[in-house]
C-alpha positions, 0 to 999 in steps of 0.5 A, spaced: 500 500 500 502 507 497 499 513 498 498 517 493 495 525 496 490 528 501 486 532 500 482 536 507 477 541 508 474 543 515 479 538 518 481 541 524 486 546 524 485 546 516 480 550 511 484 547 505 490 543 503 492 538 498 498 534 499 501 529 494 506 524 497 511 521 493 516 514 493 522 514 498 524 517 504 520 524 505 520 529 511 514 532 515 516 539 518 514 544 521 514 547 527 509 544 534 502 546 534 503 546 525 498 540 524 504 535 522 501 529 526 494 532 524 495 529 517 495 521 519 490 523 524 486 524 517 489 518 513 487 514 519 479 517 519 479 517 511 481 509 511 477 506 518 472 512 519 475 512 526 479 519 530 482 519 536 478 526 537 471 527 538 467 528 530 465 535 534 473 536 534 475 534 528 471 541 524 474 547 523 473 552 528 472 557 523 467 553 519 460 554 519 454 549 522 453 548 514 461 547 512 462 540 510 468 537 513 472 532 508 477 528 507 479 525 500 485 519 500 488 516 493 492 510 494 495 504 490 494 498 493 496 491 489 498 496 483 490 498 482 489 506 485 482 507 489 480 514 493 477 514 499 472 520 501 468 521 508 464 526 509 461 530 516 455 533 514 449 538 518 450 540 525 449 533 528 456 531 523 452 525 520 458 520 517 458 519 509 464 515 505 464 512 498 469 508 495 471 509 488 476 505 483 481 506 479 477 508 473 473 513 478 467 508 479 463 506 485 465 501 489 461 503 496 457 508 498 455 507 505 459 508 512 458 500 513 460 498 506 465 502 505 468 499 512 467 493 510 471 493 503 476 497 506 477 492 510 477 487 506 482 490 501 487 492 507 486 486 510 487 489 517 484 492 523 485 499 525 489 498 530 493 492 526 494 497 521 496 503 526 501 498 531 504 496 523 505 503 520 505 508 525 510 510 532 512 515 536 518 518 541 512 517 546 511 510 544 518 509 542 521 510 549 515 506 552 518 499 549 525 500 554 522 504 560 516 499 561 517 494 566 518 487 563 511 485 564 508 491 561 513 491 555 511 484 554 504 486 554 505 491 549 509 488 544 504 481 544 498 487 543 502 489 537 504 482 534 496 481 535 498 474 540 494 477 546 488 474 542 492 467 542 492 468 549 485 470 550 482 465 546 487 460 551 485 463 557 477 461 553 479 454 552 481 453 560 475 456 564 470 451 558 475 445 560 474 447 567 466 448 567 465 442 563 470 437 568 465 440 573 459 438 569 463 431 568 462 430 576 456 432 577 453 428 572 457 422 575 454 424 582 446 423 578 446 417 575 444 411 578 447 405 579 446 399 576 443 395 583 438 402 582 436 400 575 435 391 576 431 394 582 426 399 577 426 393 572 424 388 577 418 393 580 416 394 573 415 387 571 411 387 577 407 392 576 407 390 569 403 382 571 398 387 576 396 391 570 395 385 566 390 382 570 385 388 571 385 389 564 381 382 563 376 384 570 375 390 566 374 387 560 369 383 564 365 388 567 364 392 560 360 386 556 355 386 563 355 394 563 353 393 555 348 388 558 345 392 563 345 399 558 341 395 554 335 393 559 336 401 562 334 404 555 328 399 554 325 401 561 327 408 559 322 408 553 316 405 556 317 410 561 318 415 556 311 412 553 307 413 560 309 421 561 307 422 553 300 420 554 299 422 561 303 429 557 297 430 553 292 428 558 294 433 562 293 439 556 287 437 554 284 437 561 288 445 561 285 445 555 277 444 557 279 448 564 280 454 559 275 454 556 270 455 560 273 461 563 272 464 556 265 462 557 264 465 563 268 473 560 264 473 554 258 472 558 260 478 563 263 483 558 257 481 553 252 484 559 256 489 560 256 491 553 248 491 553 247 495 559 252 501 556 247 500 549 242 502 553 245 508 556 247 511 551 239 510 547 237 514 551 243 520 551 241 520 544 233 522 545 237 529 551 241 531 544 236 531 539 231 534 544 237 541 545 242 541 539 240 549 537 244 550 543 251 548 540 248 554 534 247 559 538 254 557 541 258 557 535 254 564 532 257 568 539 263 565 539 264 568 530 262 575 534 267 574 539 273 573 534 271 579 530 271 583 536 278 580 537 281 582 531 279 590 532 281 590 538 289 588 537 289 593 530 287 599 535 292 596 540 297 595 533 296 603 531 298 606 537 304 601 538 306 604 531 305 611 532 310 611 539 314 607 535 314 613 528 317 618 534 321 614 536 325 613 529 325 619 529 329 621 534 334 615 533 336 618 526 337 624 529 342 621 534 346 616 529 347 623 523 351 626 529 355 620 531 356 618 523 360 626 521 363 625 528 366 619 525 368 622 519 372 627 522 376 622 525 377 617 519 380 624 515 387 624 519 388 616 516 393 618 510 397 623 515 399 617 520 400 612 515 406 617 511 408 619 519 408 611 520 412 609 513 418 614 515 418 611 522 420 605 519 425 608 515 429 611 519 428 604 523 431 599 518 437 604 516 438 604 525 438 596 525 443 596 518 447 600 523 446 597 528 449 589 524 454 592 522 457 595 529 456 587 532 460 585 527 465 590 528 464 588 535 464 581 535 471 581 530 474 585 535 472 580 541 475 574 536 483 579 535 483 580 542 482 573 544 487 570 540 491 575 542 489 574 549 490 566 548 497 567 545 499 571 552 497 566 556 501 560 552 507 564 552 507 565 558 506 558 561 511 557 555 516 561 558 514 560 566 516 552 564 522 553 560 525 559 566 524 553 571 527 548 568 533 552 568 539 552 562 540 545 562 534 542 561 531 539 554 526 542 551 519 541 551 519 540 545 524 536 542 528 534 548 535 537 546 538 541 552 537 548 550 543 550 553 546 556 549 539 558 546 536 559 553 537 567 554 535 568 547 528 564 548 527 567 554 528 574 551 524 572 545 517 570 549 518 577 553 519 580 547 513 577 544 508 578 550 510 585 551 509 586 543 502 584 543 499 587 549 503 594 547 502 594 540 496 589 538 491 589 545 492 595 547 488 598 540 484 593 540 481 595 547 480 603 545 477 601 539 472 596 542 470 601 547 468 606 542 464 601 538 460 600 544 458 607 546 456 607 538 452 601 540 449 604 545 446 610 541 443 606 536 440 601 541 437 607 545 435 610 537 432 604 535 427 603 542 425 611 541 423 609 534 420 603 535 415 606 541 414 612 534 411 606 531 407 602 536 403 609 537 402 611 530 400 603 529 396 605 536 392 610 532 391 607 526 387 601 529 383 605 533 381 609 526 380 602 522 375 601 529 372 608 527 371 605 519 368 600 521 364 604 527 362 608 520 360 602 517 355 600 522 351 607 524 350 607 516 347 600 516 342 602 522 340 609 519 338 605 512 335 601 518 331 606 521 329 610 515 326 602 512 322 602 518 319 608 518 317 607 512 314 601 513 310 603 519 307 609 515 304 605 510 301 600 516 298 607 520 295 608 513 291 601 512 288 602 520 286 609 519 279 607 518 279 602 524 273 602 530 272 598 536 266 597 541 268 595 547 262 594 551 258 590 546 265 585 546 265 584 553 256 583 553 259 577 548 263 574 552 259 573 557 253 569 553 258 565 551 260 564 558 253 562 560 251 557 554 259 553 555 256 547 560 250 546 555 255 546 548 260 542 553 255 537 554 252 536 549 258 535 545 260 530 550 253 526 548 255 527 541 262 524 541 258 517 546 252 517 541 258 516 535 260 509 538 253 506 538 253 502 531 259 500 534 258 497 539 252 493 536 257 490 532 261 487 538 255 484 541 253 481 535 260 478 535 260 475 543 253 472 542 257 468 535 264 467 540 260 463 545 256 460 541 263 457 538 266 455 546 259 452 547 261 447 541 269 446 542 268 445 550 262 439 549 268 436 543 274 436 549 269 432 555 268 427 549 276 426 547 278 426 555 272 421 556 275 417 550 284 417 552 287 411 554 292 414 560 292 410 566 296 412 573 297 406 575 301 403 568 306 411 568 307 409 576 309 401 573 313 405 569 316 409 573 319 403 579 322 398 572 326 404 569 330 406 576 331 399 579 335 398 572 338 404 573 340 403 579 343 396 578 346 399 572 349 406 576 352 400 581 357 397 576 360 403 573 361 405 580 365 397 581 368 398 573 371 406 576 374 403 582 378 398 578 380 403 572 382 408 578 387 402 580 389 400 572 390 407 572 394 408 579 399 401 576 400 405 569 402 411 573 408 408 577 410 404 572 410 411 567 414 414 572 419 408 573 419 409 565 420 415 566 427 414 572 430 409 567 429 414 561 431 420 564 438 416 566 439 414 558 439 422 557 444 424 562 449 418 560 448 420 553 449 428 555 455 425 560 458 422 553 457 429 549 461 433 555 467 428 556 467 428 547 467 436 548 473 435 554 477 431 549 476 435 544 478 442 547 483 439 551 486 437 545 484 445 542 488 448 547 494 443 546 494 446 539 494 454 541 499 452 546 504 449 540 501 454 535 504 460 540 510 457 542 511 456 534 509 464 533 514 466 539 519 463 536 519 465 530 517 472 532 523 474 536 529 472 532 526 476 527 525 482 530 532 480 533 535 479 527 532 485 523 533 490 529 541 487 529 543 489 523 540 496 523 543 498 530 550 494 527 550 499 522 547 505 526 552 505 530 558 503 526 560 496 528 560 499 535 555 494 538 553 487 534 547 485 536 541 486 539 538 481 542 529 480 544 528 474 549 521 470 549 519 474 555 521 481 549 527 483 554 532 487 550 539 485 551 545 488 547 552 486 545 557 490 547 565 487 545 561 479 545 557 481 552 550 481 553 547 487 557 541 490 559 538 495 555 538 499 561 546 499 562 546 505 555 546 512 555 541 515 553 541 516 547 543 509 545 536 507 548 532 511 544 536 509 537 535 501 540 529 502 541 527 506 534 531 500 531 527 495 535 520 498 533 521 498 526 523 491 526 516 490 530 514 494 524 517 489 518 515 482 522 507 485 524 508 486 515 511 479 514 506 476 518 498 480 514 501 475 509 494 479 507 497 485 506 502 488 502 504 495 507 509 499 503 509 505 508 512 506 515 511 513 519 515 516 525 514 522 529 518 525 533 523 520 533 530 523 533 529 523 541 535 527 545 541 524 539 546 528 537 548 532 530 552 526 528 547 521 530 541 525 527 545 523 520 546 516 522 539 515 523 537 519 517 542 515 513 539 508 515 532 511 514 535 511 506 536 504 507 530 502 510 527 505 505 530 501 499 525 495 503 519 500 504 516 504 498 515 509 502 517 513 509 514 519 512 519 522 518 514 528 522 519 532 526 520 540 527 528 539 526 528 543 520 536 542 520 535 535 516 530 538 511 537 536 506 537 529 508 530 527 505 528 525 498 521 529 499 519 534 503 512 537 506 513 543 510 508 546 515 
């Protein structure tokens, strides 16, 4: 694998930048805080989609909430070129990636795919990848400073051998679960005394069963017989109540009978007597009825009465009203000019309104550009506030180191160049706070009271407004006032009219009043004879009627006379006896009774069948659960055997990697340090434990033992040989690019060139080096360089 450029936007300290990479050894520099490290951060997000930072950290501080974050990768893989783009969208960040071949084609559009194919291409995972081609001074001086176990840990975690470790360590706690299991299937099952016992009992039980079967048999076939002699009893006696059923209803039958009888006769008796009442109310209303009219002439001159009477009501009513208009119209005319004058002085208000608005936009344009001016000020003098307060922590850590300490940054003593630092970060503070913040201030305060003014401006024109806005609703209140009083008047002016032609139809109207009361009271006097008189008349109206009902009776009785002679004659002729239903009855439930004794007797030996197939079942069931727990014990000690002999295999399998993984690293780091140190030391050595050993003039010592110096050059030689091993090792993959940050540690000038000249031989074995570092010195040792 090869990278060939990036491409970012928004991506932490960067708006816009290309990089392009080339073949060889290449120099990454620049100084601290300059965005050196920040470029593999985004290699690594653009191939695995995955930031050590949090996506809200890695925008831009600059960008908006709209800007994209991007970052587009190309690189060749197995000699075919792909681009890799993810992108961060919205105010959530949402995660976007496509993946495009050589010929610029689709591959994978989503985050999941694009995961996916991306792994399957690198055949790493992240952290594989990240151990494979990246390290720094941190991690570099971590492999000697670490104790023993630490470092071990550490370098199997790189080598990926601590998943062989988990893995066996799986492998024992199942061992140890299933010899547990083992035991307890051991301890439950039964012995073989225990199963002949169980046998026996069930060839017992098997005998009893046997013969409770043919008693029970038995007992059916005389059940059988005895159901037959119940289900002929049964019918005779089914017979009896049938005719003793149809006795019974005609005896009902005739009773009721008689009782029709015995009503038509009253209510025919009844009906004569009403007859004859009404006979002769009718010769009491032929005798009166020029009463009812006398009755209904009155009441006509009454009605006539009336109605002259509420016309004369009608005229005076409408006269009072007529005066009344009168005055309503003058009233609504003189509110009606008052709301015209009022309604006049909208178009003034309207033009005063429209030039308070006026001067109210161009006050808020103002006042836009006053904020942006302040907020832009704000923004220099935090930056400039910012830079003071790092070179001031920067300069209390360095003054307190003292001339011999290293520098925080590359940890070369800073000797010599401490004065001149120190001067420098004075000189810078005193040069910000002087000549860039002081101004700043000054122009911020007079912003503020420019504000100030505008604000207090645009708060007078608004309450302008909000009094104009005032007035104009209560002259469209007045405008619908106007509205309304024109609407009454045209109302008024309709009912006058109206009123004036009524009061002209009623001009001639006259009422008598004395000869309308002397009516009423004749009226009055005839009203219980007219009352009576056509109450007879409404009871004189049911006469025929109730002619016909009686004819009706007199025909109904003599019907029952003849059905009831018929029903004595069918109960005289019907064959029920007492005493034969009472025969019946005693047949039926003797055989019932003999019959209710054997199934009882049948029940008690199928409850005792049934009690012998139940413990012969749960005998069964004993044996049976036994059989299972012997197959699943089987099951566990096949299982045993084969993750004992799992585990036997990873054991071999670890042994074999280890002792190929550290002669390696061994081998490679050897001939490196060899040549860095020109044939000084020959050997480094890395145990199975990965302690590091070195060979000074054929003795072995520990890493410890050397200057320091030395340490960071073994241990930078050892973590590319972890590096070159980890490659060989993903026979999957073909890594062609190692990264070093910071590596030159506290070497000298000489041993600095050393490094760079084994880095250019390394090289011949690696397509591609990057070596990020702020020694700006050794730019003339790189093939390439990329300066920040």
């Amino acid at each position: 694998m090869v990278l060939n450029s990036l491409y970012l936007e928004n991506f932490k300290r960067y708006k816009r930048a290309k990089f392009d990479f080339n073949l060889g050894l290449s120099g990454l520099l620049g100084k601290n805080g300059s965005g050196k490290s920040t470029i593999f951060e985004a290699i690594i997000f653009a191939l695995y989609g995955e930031s050590k930072t949090n996506k809200e950290l890695l925008k831009n501080s600059d960008a908006s909430s709209k800007d994209i974050v991007s970052v587009k990768l190309e690189f060749n893989l197995n000699g075919k070129d792909y681009l890799i783009v993810r992108e961060l969208r919205g105010k959530s960040l949402s995660a976007k990636a496509h993946l495009y071949d050589s010929a610029n084609e689709l591959i994978a559009t989503s985050v999941k795919e694009v995961n996916k194919e991306l792994v399957k291409l690198i055949g790493m995972s992240k952290e594989a990848f990240v151990n494979t081609v990246y390290a720094s001074q941190k991690e570099l001086t971590a492999l000697s400073n670490l104790k023993s176990e630490d470092r071990k840990k550490i370098i199997r975690k790189l080598l990926g051998l601590e998943k062989i470790d988990k893995i066996e360590k799986e492998l024992t706690n199942k061992l140890r679960d299933l010899k547990r299991d083992i035991a307890s299937f051991n301890e439950l099952l039964l012995s073989k005394e225990e199963i002949e016992n169980l046998e026996s009992q069930k060839s017992q039980l098997l005998g009893q069963s046997k013969e409770l079967k043919s008693k029970i048999k038995a007992l059916n076939i005389e059940l059988e017989n005895r159901l037959k002699k119940v289900d002929s009893t049964l019918k005779h006696f089914e017979h009896q109540q049938k005719l003793k059923e149809e006795f019974n209803a005609l005896q009902n039958s005739l009773e009721l009978i008689k009782a029709k009888i015995s009503s038509s006769n009253k209510a025919l008796d009844d009906l004569l007597k009403n007859k004859k009442q009404l006979e002769q109310s009718q010769s009491y209303y032929f005798a009166n009825r020029d009463i009812l009219e006398k009755y209904k002439s009155i009441e006509e001159e009454i009605l006539h009465c009336q109605k002259q009477k509420e016309q004369i009501i009608k005229k005076e009513a409408l006269q009072k009203e007529q005066e009344e208009l009168r005055e309503q119209l003058k009233a609504l005319r003189a509110e009606r000019k008052k709301l015209q004058e009022e309604i006049a002085k909208k178009d003034i208000i309207e033009q005063k309104k429209q030039q308070a608005e006026s001067r109210l936009n161009n006050l808020k344009s103002s006042l836009l550009k006053i904020e942006s001016e302040e907020r832009e000020l704000l923004k220099q003098i935090a930056q400039n506030q910012a830079i003071i307060n790092s070179t001031k922590e920067q300069l209390k850590k360095i003054t307190q180191l003292g001339k011999n300490s290293k520098c925080p940054t590359c940890t070369r003593p800073l000797l010599d160049e401490y004065e001149s630092v120190v001067s420098s970060l004075s000189s810078t503070i005193n040069e910000i706070t002087e000549n860039k913040l002081k101004y700043l201030q000054q122009d911020l305060q007079k912003i503020k009271l420019q504000k100030e003014q505008l604000l207090k401006d645009i708060e007078d024109t608004q309450s302008q407004i909000a009094k104009l806005n005032t007035y104009l609703e209560l002259i469209a209140n007045y405008q619908k006032q106007y509205a309304i009083k024109e609407e009454q008047l045209n109302k008024v002016t309709k009912k006058g009219l109206a009123n004036k032609q009524e009061l002209e139809k009623l001009k001639d109207i006259s009422y008598n009043k004395d000869k309308h009361l002397k009516l009423i009271e004749q009226k009055k006097s005839l009203e219980p004879q007219y009352k009576k008189l056509i109450g007879i008349a409404k009871l004189i109206e049911e006469l025929p009627k109730i002619q016909i009902k009686i004819d009706k009776l007199k025909q109904d009785i003599k019907e029952l006379e003849q059905e009831k002679l018929k029903k004595e004659q069918e109960i005289k002729e019907h064959n029920f006896k007492k005493e034969s239903e009472e025969a019946a009855k005693n047949s039926y439930f003797k055989a019932l009774k003999l019959k209710d004794e054997l199934v009882n007797k049948l029940k008690e030996q199928e409850i005792s069948l049934s009690q012998i197939d139940g413990k012969i079942a749960t005998l069964d069931s004993k044996l049976e659960h036994n059989t299972k727990q012997l197959n699943k014990l089987n099951q566990k000690e096949q299982d045993r055997d084969d993750y004992e002999k799992l585990k036997l295999f990873l054991s071999d399998f670890k042994t074999k990697i280890n002792s190929q993984v550290t002669p390696r690293i061994s081998q490679i780091a050897s001939d490196m340090f060899y040549e860095l140190t020109k044939g000084k030391y020959q050997l480094i050595e890395v145990d199975k434990d990965f302690n590091f050993f070195i060979y000074d003039e054929g003795k072995k010592y520990p890493i410890e033992r050397f200057s320091g110096g030395e340490i960071d050059l073994a241990n930078l030689v050892l973590r590319i040989a972890i590096s070159k091993t980890l490659n060989e090792l993903s026979s999957n993959t073909n890594i062609d690019f190692l990264a070093f940050d910071e590596v030159f540690g506290s070497q000298d000038e000489d041993r600095r060139y050393a490094i760079m000249e084994s880095f250019n031989k390394i090289s011949e074995n690696y397509r591609q080096i990057f070596l990020i570092s702020h020694e700006k010195e050794i730019k003339e040792m790189f093939q390439n360089v990329i300066e920040l």
